[in-house]
N, C-alpha and C positions, 0 to 999 in steps of 0.2 A: 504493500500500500504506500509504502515510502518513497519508494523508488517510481512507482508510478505519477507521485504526487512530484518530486522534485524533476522527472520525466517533464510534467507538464509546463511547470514552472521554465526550463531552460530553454521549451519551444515557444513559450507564450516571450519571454525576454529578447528576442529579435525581432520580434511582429513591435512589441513596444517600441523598442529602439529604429525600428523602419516607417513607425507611426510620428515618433519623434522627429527624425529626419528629413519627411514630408513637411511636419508644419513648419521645420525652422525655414524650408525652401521657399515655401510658400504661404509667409503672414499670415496673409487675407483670406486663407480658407475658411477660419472661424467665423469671417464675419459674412459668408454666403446664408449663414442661417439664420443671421437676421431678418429677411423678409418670411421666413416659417413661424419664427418668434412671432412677429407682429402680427401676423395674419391670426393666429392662435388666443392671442392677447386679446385684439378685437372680437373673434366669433367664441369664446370659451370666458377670458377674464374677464372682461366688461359684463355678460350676462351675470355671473358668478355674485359679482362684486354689488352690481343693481340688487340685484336677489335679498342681499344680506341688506342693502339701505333700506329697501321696501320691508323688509322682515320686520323692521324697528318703526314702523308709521301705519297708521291709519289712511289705509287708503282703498276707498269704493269709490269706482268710476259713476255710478250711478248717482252719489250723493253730489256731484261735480262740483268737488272741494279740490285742492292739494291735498299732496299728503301732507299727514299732521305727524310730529315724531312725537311716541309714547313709550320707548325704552323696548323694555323687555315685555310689556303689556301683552302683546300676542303669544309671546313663547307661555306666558301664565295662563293667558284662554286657553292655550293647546295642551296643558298639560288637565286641565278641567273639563274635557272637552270628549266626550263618550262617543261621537262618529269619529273619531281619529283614534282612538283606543281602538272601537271596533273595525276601522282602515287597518291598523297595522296588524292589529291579529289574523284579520283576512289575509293582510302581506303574507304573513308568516305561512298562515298554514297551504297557502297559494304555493309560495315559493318552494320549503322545503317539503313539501309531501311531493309536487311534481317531479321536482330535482330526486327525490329518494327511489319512490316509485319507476319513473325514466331510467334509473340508472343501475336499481335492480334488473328490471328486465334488458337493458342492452347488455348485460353481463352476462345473462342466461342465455340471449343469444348468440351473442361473440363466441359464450363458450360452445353451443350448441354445434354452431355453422363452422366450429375451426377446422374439424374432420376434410368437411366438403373442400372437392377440390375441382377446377377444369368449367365446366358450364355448366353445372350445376350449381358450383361458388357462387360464379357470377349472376346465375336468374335468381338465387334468392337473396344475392346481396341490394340487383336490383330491385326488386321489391320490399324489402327490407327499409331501403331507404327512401321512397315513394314519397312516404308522410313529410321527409324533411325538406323534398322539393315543390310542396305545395305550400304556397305565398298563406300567413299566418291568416287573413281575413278570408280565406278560399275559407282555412279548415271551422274558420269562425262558423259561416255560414252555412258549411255542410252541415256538421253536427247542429246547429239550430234547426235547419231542416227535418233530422235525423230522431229530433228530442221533440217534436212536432206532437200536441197531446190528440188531434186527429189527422193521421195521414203520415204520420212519424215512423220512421222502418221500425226503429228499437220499441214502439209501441206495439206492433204488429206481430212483431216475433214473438215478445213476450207474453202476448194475448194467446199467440196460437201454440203457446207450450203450454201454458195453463199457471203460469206462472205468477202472474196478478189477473184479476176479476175484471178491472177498469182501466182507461188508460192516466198515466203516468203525469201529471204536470212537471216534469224534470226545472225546468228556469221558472215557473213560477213559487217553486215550493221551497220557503227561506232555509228549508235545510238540505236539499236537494241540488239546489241550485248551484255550488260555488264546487260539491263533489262533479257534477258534471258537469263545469267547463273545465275542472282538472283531468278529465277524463279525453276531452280534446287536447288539453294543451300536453299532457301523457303522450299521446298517441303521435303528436307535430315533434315531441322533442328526444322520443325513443331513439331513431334513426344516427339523430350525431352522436351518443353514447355508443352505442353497436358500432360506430365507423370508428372512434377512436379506439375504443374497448381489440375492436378485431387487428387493427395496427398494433397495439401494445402486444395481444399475444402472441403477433409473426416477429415479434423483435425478441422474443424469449430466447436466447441462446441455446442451438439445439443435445448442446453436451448436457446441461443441464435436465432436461426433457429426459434425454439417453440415459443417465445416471441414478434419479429417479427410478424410470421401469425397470434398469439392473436390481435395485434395490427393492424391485417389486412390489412398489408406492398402488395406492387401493386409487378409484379414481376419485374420491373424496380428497383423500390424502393428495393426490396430484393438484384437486385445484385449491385448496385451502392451503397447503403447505408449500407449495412449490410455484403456482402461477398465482394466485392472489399477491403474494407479495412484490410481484415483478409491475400487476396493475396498478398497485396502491398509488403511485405519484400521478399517473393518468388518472387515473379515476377523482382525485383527486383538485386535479387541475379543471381537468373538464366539468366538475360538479360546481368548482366557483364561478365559475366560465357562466354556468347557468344558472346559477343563484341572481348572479349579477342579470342577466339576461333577463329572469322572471321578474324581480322585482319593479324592472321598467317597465312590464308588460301590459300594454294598455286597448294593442288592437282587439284580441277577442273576446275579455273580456265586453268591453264597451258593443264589440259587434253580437255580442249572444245576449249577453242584461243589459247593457250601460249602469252595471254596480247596483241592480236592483235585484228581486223584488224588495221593497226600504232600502239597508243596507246593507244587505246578508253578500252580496260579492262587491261589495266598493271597498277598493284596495287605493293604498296612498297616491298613487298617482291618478287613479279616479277620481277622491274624491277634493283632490289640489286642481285637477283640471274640470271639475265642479265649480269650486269655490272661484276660481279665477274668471273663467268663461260662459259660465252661467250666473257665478252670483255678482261676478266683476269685484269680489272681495279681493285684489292682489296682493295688498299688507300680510293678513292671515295666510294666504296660498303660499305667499313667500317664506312665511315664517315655517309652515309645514314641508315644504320644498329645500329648507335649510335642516331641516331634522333629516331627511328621505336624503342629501346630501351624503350628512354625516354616516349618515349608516354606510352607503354605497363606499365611499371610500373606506371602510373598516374593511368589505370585503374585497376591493380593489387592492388596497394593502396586502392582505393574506394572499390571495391572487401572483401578486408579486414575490412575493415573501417564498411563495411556494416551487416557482418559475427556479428562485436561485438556489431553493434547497434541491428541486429535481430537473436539470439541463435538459 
């Protein structure tokens, strides 16, 4: 391990010293990414920076005042404030139960399809991956169709197994509701799990695989002992990958409920793009928008954090 590590180090110390030698050649290289810088500055730090002024004032378009500065007065409504409680708990169980669920089964399938080899791989890899090629507001609207309490396929199947008496209000029924739009957003987000999932187990090094079945590893023991641990950084990369992803996630929501019935699916970015562009409250939206922030970067951080623990 040592020798590998100080290996790395004496190839990495020419690239430095060749990186070095380029800029002393050439000053002005550094200052090419000033126009990146500023372009960034203006579409990213300007919003950012507004955001946080607006968080601290009173400001509804409707009352056609200025804004008024009130300190912290908004982040104190937002913490008193039971639809933003009930937004982030929706967040939550939004995010991590589709993240969990998605990424159990793209694991059962990576593991499932690894055997398959030739055009067989390939026809059920392509359809394996279908759902990830279909635009988020298609899969919105399919499944609304689909969740249909007259004329709904899933109503129809389950009528004619005997399975329920009547049909189904799937989005009208406040508890119903927020499990199946997870059940679409499941089925859009399986696909890039199985694709990254099936990349990590063809990088499994095949000695390893060999050594195992020498040792006459049970296939239990093969995947818990010997490939799960080769997954854990993938899986792990890609799960933040989508945490981050869901949390923003605003098309099918909005396209199957628009965070109804009440509140049972309005998740933080629903109900901030409520408050803004229906109630025209941007103070509050802001100040909520700076919380939804915060979070985002905790996971962006680990995200990263994660990138330099596994290359």
């Amino acid at each position: 391990m040592t020798g590998a590590t100080s290996g790395q180090s004496v190839k990495s110390a020419p690239a430095r010293h060749n990186a070095e030698r380029v800029r002393e050649r050439v000053p002005w290289i550094d200052w090419m990414v000033l126009p990146s810088v500023a372009v960034l500055a203006v579409v990213i730090g300007y919003p950012v920076v507004y955001t946080l002024v607006l968080s601290t004032t009173k400001f509804n378009m409707l009352d056609m005042t200025p804004p008024a500065y009130i300190g912290g007065g908004n982040y104190r409504h937002l913490f008193s404030d039971p639809i933003f409680w009930t937004s982030l708990r929706n967040t939550a169980i939004y995010t991590f139960g589709s993240v969990i669920v998605s990424s159990l089964l793209g694991l059962v399938l990576a593991l499932l399809t690894e055997t398959l080899t030739g055009w067989r791989f390939r026809s059920v890899r392509a359809l394996l991956l279908t759902p990830w090629a279909v635009p988020f507001v298609v899969v919105a609207f399919l499944f609304r169709y689909m969740y249909l309490q007259n004329g709904g396929v899933i109503n129809a199947v389950l009528l004619d197994l005997g399975l329920i008496d009547k049909p189904v209000l799937w989005l009208n029924n406040t508890f119903l509701a927020l499990p199946a739009i997870m059940v679409a957003n499941i089925w859009a987000m399986m696909p890039f799990f199985f694709l990254l999932l099936s990349a990590a187990l063809a990088a499994i090094p095949n000695e390893v695989i060999e050594s195992a079945r020498i040792d006459k590893a049970g296939t239990w023991s093969m995947v818990l002992q010997i490939k799960l641990p080769f997954l854990r950084g993938a899986l792990f990369i890609s799960s933040l990958l989508m945490i981050i992803s869901n949390f923003n996630d605003f098309a099918k929501i909005w396209a199957m409920t628009q965070g109804g019935p009440g509140y049972s699916t309005t998740t933080l970015v629903v109900y901030v793009y409520r408050l803004a562009f229906e109630n025209f409250d941007f103070g509050y939206a802001s100040a909520i928008g700076v919380v939804w922030l915060l979070l985002l970067l905790a996971f962006a951080l680990a995200y990263l954090r994660a990138l330099r623990v596994n290359p």
